[in-house]
C-alpha positions in Angstrom: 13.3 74.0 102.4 14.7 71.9 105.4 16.5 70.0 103.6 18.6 72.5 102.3 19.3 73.9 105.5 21.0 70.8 106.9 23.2 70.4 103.5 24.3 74.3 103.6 25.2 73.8 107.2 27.3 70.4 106.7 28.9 72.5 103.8 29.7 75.5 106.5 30.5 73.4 108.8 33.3 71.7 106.7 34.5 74.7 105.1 35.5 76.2 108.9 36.8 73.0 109.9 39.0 72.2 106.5 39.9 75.7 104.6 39.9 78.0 107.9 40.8 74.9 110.4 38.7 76.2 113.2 38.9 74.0 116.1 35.7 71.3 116.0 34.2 72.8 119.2 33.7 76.2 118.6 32.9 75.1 114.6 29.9 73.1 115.1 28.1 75.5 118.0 28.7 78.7 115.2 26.8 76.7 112.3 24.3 75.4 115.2 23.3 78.6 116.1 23.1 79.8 112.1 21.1 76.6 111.8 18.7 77.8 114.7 18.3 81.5 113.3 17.7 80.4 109.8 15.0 77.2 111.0 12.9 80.3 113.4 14.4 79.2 116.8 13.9 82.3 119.0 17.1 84.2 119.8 16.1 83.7 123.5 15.8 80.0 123.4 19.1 79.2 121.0 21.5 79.3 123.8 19.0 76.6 126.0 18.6 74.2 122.4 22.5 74.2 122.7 23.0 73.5 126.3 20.4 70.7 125.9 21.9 69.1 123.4 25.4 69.2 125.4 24.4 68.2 128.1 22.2 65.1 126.9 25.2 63.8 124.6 27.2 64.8 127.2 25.0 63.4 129.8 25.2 60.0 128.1 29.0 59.9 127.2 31.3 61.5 129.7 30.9 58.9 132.5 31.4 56.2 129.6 33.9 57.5 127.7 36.0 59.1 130.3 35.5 56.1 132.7 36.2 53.9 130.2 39.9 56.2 129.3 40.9 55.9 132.5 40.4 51.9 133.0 42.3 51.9 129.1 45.2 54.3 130.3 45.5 52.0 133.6 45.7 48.5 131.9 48.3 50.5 129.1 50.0 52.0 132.0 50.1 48.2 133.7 51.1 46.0 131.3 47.4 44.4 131.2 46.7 45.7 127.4 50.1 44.2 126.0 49.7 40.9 127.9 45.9 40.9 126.1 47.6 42.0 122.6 50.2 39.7 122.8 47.7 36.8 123.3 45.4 37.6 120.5 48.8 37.8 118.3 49.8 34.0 119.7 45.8 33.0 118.7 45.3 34.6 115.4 48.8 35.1 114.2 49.9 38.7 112.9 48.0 37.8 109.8 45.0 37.2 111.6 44.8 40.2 113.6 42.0 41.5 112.0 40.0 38.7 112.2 40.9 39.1 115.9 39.6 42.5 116.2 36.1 41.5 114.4 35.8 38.5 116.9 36.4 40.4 120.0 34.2 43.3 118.4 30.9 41.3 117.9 31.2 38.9 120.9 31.1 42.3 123.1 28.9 44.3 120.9 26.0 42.1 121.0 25.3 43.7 124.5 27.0 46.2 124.5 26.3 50.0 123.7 29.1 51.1 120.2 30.8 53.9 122.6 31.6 51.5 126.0 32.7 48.5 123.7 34.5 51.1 121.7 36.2 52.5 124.8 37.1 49.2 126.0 39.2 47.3 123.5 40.6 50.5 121.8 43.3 50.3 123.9 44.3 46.6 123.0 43.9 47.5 118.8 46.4 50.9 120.1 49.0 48.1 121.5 49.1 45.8 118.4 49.5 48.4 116.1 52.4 49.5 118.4 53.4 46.1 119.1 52.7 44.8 115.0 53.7 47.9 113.8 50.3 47.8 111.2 48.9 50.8 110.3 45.9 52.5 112.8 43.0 52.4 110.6 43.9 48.1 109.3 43.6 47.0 113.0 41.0 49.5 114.3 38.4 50.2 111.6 37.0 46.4 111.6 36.6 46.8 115.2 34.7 49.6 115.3 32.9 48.2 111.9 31.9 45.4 113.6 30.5 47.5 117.0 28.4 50.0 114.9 27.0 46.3 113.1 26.1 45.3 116.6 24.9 48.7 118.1 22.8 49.2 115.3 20.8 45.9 114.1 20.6 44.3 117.3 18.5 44.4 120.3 19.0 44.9 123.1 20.8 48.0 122.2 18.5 51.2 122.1 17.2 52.2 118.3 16.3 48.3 117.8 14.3 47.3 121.2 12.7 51.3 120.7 11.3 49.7 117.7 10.4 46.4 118.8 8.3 48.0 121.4 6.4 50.0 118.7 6.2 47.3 116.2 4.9 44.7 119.0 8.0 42.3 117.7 9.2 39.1 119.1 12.8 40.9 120.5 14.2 37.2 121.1 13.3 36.5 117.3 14.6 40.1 116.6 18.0 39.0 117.9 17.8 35.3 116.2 17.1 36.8 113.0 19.4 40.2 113.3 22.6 38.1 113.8 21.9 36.0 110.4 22.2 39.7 109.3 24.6 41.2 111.1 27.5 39.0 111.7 27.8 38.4 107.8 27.5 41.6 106.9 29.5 43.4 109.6 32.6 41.0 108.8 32.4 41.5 105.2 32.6 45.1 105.2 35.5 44.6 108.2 37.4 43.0 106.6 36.7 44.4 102.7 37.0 48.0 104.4 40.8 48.6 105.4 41.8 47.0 102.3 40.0 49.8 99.9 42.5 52.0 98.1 41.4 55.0 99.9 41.6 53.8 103.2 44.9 52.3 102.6 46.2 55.9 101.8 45.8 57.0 105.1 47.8 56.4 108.4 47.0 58.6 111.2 49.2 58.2 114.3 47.9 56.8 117.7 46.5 60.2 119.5 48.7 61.1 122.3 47.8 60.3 125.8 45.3 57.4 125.5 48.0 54.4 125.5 51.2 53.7 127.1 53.6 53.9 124.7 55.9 51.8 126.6 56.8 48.3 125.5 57.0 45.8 128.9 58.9 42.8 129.3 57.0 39.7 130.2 58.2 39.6 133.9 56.4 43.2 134.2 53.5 42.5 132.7 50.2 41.4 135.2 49.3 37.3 134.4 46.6 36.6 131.5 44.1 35.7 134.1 43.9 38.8 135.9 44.3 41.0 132.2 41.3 39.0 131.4 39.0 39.3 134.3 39.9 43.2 134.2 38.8 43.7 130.5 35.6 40.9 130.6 34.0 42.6 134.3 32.5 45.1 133.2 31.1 42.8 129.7 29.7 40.4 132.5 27.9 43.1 134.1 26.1 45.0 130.9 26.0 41.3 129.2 24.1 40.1 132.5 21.8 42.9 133.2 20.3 42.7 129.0 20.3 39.4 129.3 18.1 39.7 132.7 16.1 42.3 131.4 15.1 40.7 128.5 14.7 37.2 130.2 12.0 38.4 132.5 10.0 41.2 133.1 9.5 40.9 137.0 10.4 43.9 139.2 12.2 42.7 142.5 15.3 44.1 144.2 17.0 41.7 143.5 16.8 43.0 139.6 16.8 46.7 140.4 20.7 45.8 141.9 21.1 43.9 138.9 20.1 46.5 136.3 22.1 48.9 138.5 25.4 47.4 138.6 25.0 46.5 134.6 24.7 50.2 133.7 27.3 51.3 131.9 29.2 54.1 134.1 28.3 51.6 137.2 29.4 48.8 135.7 32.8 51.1 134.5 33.1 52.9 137.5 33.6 49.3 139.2 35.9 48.3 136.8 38.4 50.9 137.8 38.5 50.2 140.8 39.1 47.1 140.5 42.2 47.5 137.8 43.0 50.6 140.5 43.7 47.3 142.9 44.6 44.7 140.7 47.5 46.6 138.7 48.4 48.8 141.4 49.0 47.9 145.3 48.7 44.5 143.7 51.4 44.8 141.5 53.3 47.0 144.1 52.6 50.1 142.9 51.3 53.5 144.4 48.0 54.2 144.3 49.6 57.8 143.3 51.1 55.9 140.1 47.7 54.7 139.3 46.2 58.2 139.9 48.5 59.4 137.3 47.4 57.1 135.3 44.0 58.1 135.3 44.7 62.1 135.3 46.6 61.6 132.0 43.4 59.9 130.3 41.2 62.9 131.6 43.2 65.3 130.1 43.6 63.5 126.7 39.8 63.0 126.4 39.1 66.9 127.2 38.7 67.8 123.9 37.2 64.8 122.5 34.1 65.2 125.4 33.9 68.8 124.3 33.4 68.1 120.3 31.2 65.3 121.0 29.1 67.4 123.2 29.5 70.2 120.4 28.2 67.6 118.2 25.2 66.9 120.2 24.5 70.8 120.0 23.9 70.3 116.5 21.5 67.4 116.3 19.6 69.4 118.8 19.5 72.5 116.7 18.4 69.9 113.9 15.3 68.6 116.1 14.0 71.6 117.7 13.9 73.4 114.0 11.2 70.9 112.8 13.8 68.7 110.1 12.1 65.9 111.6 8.9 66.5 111.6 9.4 67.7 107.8 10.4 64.5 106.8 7.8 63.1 109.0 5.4 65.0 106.9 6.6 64.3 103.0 6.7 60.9 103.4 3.9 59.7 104.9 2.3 59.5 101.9 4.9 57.3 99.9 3.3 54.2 98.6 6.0 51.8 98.6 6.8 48.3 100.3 6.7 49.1 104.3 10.3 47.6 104.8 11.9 49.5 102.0 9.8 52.8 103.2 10.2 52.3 107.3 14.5 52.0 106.1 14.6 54.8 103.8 12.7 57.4 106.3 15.2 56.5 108.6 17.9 56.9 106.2 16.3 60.1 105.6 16.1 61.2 109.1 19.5 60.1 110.1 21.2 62.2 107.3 19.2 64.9 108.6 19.6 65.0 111.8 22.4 62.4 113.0 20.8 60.8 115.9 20.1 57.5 115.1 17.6 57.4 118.4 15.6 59.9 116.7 15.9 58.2 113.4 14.4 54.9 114.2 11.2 56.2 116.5 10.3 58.6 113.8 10.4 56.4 111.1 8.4 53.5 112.7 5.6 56.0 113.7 5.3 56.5 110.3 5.4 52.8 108.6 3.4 51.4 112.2 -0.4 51.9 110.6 0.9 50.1 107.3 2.2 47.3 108.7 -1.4 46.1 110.2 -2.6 44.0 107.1 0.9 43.8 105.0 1.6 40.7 105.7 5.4 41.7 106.6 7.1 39.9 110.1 7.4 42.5 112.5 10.6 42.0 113.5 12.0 42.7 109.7 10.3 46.0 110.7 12.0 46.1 113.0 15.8 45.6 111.8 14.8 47.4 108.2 14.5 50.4 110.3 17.2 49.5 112.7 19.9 49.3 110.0 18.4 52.1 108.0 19.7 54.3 111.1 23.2 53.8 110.8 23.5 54.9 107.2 25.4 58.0 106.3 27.0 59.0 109.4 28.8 62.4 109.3 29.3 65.6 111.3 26.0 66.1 113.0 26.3 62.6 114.6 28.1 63.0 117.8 29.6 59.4 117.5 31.5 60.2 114.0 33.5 62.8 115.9 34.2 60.2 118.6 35.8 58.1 115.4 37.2 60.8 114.0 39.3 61.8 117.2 40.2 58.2 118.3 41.9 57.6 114.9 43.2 60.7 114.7 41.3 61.5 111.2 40.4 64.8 109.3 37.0 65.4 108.8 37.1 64.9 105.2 39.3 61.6 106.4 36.6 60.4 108.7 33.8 61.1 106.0 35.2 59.4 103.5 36.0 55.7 105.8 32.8 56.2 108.4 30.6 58.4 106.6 30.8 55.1 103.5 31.0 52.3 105.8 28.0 53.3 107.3 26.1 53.5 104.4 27.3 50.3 103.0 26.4 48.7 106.2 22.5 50.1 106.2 22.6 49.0 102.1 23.2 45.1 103.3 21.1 45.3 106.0 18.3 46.4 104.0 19.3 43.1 101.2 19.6 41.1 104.5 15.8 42.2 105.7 14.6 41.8 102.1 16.0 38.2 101.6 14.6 37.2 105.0 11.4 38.2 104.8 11.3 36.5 101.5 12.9 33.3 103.2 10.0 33.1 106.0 7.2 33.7 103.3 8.7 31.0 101.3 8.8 28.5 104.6 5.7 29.7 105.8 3.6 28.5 102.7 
């Protein structure tokens, strides 16, 4: 049975990682090629699956991610993350910094994709932990709660405009009805999160190499305005370009530059050079200085790029044995309410398989011919199935291991805060969906 596969293979897969600490790389592309001999991949074709699944999640993450490092290491290196960290501290108060972090999280999450929003303020939650001296996980995890909120129930982020597409949905009134969701429920489980028992047990140390650890006086330090304008260009570009995109549908060159300059390792890319400039010759130092900068970020995210691509391996391995299409085929006959059945196939699908992408497609190809006739808004189809991808996140989702090594968590560490946070988060989505649906019936008679 498929099923079964995928649960022996998380089992492996943890066993090599925990009992006989292999290293994550070389752990998950062993169990993915187990996983493609035991699902009938030909021997032949195993070592393509893997290389297409690195280099897709590879594809879509280096230029982020390691773009993304280098403008981090740069603004640590500068001065420009402290000046940041110690503002947010003067706003919110040491007591507030979480609050702080949820804030900053959802404001640049609504447009943005989880990993460049992730990549971007990590560095300011590493400098007020150093600078508060809180633990890791109290002034990181509601950040990244509140991005995988926004990355996973709003458009016009990838899984929830797929759908919106397939449903025929509104995806303005996808967005207006998504953040009565999502903000609520993203903050709650923020801020409810770090304070569980078994979180609170754990303090991982800052992972070398992605922060300054130097502490700056203020005279060294680059002005708030330029700190700003560093951190917010590249949210201008992405947040422009969506909000372009969606705002009209007209093809001109005018929007191809647009959409150009707002993709993500574009819109990075020119980001570094500008903090290359404005902390460095600016600031009077070397361009060689800044270079070191940036050659101490590739090297800490070496290993990271190379699990995450691992990672990607896996979910491929996962798709091309027919998990999918399994699930696909057992539930089609469900007869159930379509919101509750288009959330739980995706639920399905993502512990399957991890790729939320392939979650959310699937599962509204399923629920679509049900929904002609039910009576239900298509845009709660659309963020039932939306938030039903983001529950139960684990090791064959290439974005848990990008947690797992920016917190500096075991994998039975990471499971236990992402893998439940997750599924909390998908679980109030699904009340959220359920309540509003009920809400615009209610209005609508």
């Amino acid at each position: 049975m498929p099923l079964v596969v995928v649960g022996i293979s998380v089992l492996v897969l943890l066993l090599l990682m925990t009992r006989l600490r292999m290293n994550g790389f070389a752990a998950l592309l062993l169990v993915a090629v187990g996983v493609g001999v035991v699902r009938g991949i030909p021997l032949e074709k195993i070592p393509d699956v893997l290389s297409e699944g690195i280099g897709g999640q590879i594809g879509d993450t280096m230029l982020t991610i390691g773009l993304g490092a280098m403008v981090g290491r740069v603004m640590g290196d500068s001065g420009a993350a402290q000046r940041l960290a110690g503002k947010l501290l003067d706003a919110f108060g040491p007591r507030g910094v979480q609050v702080a972090m949820v804030v900053t999280a959802m404001l640049i999450g609504v447009t943005m994709f989880y990993e460049v929003a992730f990549i971007i303020i990590v560095p300011i939650a590493f400098t007020l932990v150093r600078v508060t001296g809180a633990k890791l996980l109290w002034v990181g995890l509601p950040m990244s709660i509140a991005l995988s909120t926004m990355h996973s129930f709003l458009p016009p982020h990838p899984g929830p405009t797929a759908v919106a597409s397939t449903f025929h949905a509104s995806i303005g009134l996808t967005l207006f009805y998504g953040l009565f969701i999502a903000v609520p429920a993203g903050a709650l489980v923020a801020l409810v999160w770090p304070r569980l028992p078994f979180v609170g047990a754990l303090d991982p140390a800052i992972p070398t190499g992605l922060v300054s650890a130097r502490e700056f006086a203020d005279e060294e330090m680059p002005g708030l305005g330029w700190s700003l304008f560093v951190a917010l260009f590249p949210v201008v570009l992405i947040a422009g370009a969506a909000v372009t995109d969606l705002a009209t549908s007209a093809k001109t060159p005018l929007l191809h530059f647009v959409a150009f300059i707002g993709s993500a390792p574009i819109a990075l890319l020119l980001t570094l050079l500008l903090a290359v400039w404005a902390f460095g010759p600016r600031m009077g130092r070397s361009l060689a200085e800044v270079s070191a900068s940036c050659t101490a970020a590739a090297q800490a995210m070496a290993m990271i790029l190379l699990v995450i691509g691992a990672g990607g391996a896996f979910k491929n391995v996962l798709v091309e044995g027919g998990i999918s299409d399994y699930i696909k085929d057992q539930t089609q006959s469900w007869s159930i309410s379509p919101i509750v059945l288009g959330w739980l196939i995706a639920v399905i699908l993502r512990v399957a398989l991890g790729s939320a992408t392939v979650a959310v497609v699937t599962a509204s190809g399923v629920v679509l011919p049900l929904l002609a006739g039910s009576g239900v808004h298509p845009e709660m189809m659309v963020l039932a199935v939306s938030c039903g991808s983001i529950a139960f996140s684990h090791v064959n989702d290439p974005g848990f291991w990008l947690f797992k090594e920016y917190f500096n968590l075991s994998v039975i560490d990471a499971i236990k805060v992402r893998t439940t946070y997750t599924t909390v988060l998908a679980t109030l989505g699904l009340g959220g969906v359920l309540a509003s649906e009920w809400t615009l019936d209610v209005l609508s008679l």
